[in-house]
C-alpha positions in Angstrom: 16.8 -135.2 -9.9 17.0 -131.8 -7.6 19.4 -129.4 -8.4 22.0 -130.5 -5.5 22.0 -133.8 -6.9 22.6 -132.5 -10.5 25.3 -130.1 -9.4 26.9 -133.3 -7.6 27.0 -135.5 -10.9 28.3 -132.8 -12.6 31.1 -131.7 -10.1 32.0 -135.5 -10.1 32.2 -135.4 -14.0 34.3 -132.4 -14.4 37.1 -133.6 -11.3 37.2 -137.0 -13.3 37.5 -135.7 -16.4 40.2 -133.1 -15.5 41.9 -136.3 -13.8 42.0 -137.7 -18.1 43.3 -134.6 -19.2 46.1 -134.1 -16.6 46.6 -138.0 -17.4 46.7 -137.4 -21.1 43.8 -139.5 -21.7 41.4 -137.1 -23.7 43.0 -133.5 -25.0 40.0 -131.2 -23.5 37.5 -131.4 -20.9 34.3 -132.1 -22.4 32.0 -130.8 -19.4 34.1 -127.4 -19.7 31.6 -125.2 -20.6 28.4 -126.8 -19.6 25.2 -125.2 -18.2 23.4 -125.4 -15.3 19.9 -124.9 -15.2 19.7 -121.8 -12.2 19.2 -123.2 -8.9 15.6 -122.9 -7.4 14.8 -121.5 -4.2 12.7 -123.6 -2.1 9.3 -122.3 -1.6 8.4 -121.2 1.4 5.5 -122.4 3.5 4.4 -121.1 6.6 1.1 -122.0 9.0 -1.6 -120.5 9.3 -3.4 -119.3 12.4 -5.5 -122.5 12.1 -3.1 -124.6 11.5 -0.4 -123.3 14.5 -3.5 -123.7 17.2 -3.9 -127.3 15.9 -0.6 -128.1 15.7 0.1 -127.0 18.9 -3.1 -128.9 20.6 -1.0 -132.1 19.0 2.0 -131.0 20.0 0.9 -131.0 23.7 -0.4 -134.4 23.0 2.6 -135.7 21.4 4.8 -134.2 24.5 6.8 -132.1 22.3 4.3 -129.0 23.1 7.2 -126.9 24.7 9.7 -127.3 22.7 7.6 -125.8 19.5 6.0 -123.2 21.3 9.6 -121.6 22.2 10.1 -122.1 18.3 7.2 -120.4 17.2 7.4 -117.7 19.9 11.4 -117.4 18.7 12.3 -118.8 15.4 15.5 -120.4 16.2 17.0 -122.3 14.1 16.7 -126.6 14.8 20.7 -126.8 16.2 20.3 -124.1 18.4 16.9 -125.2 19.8 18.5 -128.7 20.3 21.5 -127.2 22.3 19.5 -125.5 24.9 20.1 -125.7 28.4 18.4 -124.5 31.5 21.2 -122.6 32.6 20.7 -120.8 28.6 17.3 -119.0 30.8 16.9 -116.6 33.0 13.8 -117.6 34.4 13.2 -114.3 36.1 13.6 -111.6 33.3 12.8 -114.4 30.5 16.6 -113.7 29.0 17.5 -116.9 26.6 21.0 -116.8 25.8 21.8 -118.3 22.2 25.2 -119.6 22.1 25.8 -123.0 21.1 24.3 -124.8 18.4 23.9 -129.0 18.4 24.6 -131.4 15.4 25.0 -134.9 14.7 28.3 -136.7 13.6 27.5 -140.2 12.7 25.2 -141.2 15.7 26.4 -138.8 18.3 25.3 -135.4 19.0 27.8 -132.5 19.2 27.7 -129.1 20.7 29.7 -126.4 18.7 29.4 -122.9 17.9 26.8 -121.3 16.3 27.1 -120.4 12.1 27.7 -116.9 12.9 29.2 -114.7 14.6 25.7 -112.9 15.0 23.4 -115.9 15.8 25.5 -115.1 19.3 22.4 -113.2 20.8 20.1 -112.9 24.0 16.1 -112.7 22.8 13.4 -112.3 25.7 10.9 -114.5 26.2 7.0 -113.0 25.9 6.0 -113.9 29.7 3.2 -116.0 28.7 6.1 -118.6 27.1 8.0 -117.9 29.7 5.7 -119.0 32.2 5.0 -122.4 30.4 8.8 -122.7 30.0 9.1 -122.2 34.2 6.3 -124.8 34.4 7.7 -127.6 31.8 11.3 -127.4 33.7 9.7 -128.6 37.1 9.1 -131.6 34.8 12.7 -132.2 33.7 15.5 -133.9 34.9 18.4 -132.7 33.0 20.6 -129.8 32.1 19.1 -130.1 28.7 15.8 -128.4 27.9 14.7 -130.9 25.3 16.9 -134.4 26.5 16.9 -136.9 24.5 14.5 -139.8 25.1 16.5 -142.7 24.9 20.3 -141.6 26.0 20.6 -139.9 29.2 22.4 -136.8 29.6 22.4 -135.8 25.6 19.7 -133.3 23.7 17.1 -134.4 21.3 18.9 -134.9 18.1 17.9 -132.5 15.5 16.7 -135.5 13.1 14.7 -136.6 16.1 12.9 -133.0 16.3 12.0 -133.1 12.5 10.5 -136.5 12.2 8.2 -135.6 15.5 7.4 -132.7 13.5 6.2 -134.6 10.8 4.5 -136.9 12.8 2.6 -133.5 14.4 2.3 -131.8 11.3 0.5 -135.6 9.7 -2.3 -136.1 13.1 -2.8 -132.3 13.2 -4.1 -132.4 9.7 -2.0 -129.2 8.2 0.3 -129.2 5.8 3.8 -130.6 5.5 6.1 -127.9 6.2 10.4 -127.6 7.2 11.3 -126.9 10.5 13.3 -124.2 9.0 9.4 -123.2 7.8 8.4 -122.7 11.5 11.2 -119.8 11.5 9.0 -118.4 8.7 6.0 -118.4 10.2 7.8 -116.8 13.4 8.8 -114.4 11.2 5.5 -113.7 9.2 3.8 -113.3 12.5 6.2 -111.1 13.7 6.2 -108.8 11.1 1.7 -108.8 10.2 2.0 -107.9 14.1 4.1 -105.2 13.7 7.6 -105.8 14.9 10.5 -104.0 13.9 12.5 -106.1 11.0 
């Protein structure tokens, strides 16, 4: 089992077994005490420059080639990708306003706020993105900048976005990553090309 699901079975032990003491059922709580084996991080895997030209050459294919582009050139995170609007971009100065995150509540998307009070931020746009981005909304009909596909006037959900990228990630032949990977590899880039942490 992963650790999540161990740390569930065990925080549904202890509640049930506090519930026998309160009720007078045993006299301690057995799972008092316990250890947990220390959570693992996730490793992290990001593309190489091999990899991100073929993935993107599939990405075009696929119709999804915009969308990861402005993830690789940004490293948002998946909710506040999904969120985007046109009116999010300057398409003069290449401003992109993050301010709004989207999410999924049974079937339906929903638009809140982001985590933080600092994922709140304006990034620009390198002009070569920027360009392609100015391009790709001549092609759109809709305030959203990735709509949905199958329900008009709503974003792509976010589970939508990761199984394309899987799809991607499958015909382009490299590896399977995260999305939350592709803010890795923004990130990696970033910093081998010298940008200020």
């Amino acid at each position: 089992l992963s650790d999540r699901s161990v740390r569930s079975c065990y925080a549904v032990c202890q509640m049930a077994l506090d519930k026998a003491v309160e009720e007078r059922l045993v006299h301690s709580n057995p799972a008092i005490g316990c250890k947990l084996s220390p959570l693992k991080g996730k490793e992290m895997k990001i593309l190489t420059q091999d990899e991100i030209q073929r993935f993107l050459i599939q990405a075009k294919a696929e119709g999804m080639y915009e969308l990861f582009l402005l993830e690789l050139a940004t490293g948002l995170r998946l909710g506040e990708i999904a969120a985007l609007q046109w009116d999010d971009l300057n398409p003069t100065t290449g401003e992109l306003r993050i301010n709004k995150q989207a999410g999924t509540v049974g079937p339906e998307v929903v638009i809140c706020e982001p985590k933080t009070k600092a994922a709140v931020r304006t990034l620009i746009l390198p002009p070569t993105v920027l360009k392609v981005m100015r391009e790709y909304k001549a092609k759109v009909d809709s305030r959203w900048m990735f709509p949905s596909p199958v329900k008009e006037d709503t974003p792509m959900t976010p589970g939508a976005v990761r199984r394309r990228l899987q799809i991607i990630l499958e015909r382009a032949g490299c590896k399977r990553i995260r999305f939350h990977d592709l803010r890795h590899t923004f990130a990696t880039l970033s910093l081998e090309n010298g940008m200020d942490v």
